[in-house]
C-alpha positions in Angstrom: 0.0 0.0 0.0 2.8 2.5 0.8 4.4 2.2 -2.8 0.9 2.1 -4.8 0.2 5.3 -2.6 4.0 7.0 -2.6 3.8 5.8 -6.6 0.2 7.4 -6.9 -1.3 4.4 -8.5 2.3 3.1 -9.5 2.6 6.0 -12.2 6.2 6.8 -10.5 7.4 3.4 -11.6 6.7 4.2 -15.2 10.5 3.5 -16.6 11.4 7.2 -18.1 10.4 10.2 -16.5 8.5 9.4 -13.6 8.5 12.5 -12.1 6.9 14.1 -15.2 4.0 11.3 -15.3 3.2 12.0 -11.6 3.3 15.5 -12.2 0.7 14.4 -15.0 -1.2 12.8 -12.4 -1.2 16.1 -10.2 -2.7 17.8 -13.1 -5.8 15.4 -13.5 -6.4 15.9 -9.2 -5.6 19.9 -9.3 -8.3 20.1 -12.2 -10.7 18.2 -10.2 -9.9 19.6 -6.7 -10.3 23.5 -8.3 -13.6 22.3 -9.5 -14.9 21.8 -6.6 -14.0 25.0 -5.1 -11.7 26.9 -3.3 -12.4 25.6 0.6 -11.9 21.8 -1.1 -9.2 22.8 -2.6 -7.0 24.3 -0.2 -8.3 21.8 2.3 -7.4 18.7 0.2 -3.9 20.4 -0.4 -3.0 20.8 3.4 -4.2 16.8 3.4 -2.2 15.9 0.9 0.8 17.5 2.5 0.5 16.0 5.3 -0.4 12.5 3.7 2.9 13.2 1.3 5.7 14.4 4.2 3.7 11.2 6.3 4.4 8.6 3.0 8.2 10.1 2.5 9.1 9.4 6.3 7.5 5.5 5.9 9.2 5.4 2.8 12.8 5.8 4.0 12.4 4.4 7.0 11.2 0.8 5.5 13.3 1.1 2.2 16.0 3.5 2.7 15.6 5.2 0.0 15.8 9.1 0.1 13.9 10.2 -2.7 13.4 7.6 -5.1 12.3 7.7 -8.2 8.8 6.4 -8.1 8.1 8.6 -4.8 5.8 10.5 -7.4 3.5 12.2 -4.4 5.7 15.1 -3.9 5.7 16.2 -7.8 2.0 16.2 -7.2 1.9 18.5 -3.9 4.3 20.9 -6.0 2.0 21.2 -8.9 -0.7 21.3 -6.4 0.9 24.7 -4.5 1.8 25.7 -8.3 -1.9 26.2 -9.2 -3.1 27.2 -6.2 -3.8 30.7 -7.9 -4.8 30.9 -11.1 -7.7 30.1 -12.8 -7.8 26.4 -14.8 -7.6 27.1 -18.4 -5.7 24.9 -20.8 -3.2 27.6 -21.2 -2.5 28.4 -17.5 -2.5 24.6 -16.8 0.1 24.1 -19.3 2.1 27.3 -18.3 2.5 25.9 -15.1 3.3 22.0 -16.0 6.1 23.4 -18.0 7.5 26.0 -15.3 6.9 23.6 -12.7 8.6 21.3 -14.3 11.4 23.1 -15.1 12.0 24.2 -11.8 11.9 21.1 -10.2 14.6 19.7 -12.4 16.5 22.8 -12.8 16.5 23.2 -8.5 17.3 26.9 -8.4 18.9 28.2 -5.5 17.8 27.6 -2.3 15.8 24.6 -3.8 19.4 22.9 -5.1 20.3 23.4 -1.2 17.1 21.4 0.2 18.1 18.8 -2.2 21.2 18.5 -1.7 21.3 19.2 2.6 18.2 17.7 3.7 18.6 13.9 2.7 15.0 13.0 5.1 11.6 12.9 4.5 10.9 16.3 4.9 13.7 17.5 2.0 12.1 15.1 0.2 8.7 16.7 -0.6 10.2 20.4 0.2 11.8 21.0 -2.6 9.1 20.4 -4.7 6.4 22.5 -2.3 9.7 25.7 -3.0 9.7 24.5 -7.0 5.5 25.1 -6.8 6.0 28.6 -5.1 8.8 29.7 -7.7 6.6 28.8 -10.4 3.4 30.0 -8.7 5.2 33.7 -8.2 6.7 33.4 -12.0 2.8 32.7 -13.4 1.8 35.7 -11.9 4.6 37.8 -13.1 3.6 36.3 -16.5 0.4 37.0 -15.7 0.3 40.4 -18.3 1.5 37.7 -21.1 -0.8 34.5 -19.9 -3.6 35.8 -18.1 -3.6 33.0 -15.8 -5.2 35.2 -12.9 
């Protein structure tokens, strides 16, 4: 149960780019969670934090592994807090995959420090919360351009 959940429905263990496929799968719940209205959704976000930091702690301590690859749950969470703004349109929801995703490959500093320092379950989903609120603040300076707001 822990890797079907930590996976999110074994997506992460999809061979090449997990973490883009469970960002993929955090698209398909932050559609559905903004849907159903803004109390939902900011509830449901605060769950799945605490579900996610919960699932990365159980994760290393029965596997040992610090951030694997098909511990998918904390792309989701990042795309989650990504969102968590802007109205859901095709374009804004793709704006953000893309930034989102850059950002959580690229690391920018301090997120290349969270990585790289806090090797626990709490650096593990961290990072990607800090890549969702660089690329939540960089959709609303593209705001002008997108109109994402």
């Amino acid at each position: 149960m822990l890797r079907f959940l930590s996976s999110l429905g074994y997506i992460g263990y999809i061979p090449v780019l997990p973490g883009t496929f469970g960002t993929a799968g955090g698209v398909i719940i932050g559609i559905l969670m903004k849907k159903a209205g803004n109390v939902f959704y900011f509830t449901g976000l605060i769950f799945l934090i605490l579900i996610t930091w919960t699932l990365s702690h159980l994760v290393i301590k029965t596997t040992g592994e610090i951030d694997p690859p098909w511990f998918v749950m904390d792309e989701v969470v990042g795309f989650l807090i990504s969102i968590v703004f802007i109205k859901v349109t095709v374009g804004g929801i793709v704006a953000a995959f893309i930034i989102f995703r850059i950002m959580d490959i690229l690391k920018f500093f301090p997120i290349n420090l969270i990585n790289d320092k806090m090797r626990n379950g709490t650096g593990m989903i961290l990072d990607d919360m800090l890549a969702g609120v660089y690329t939540a603040a960089l959709l609303y300076l593209l705001n002008p351009f997108l109109k994402v707001f």
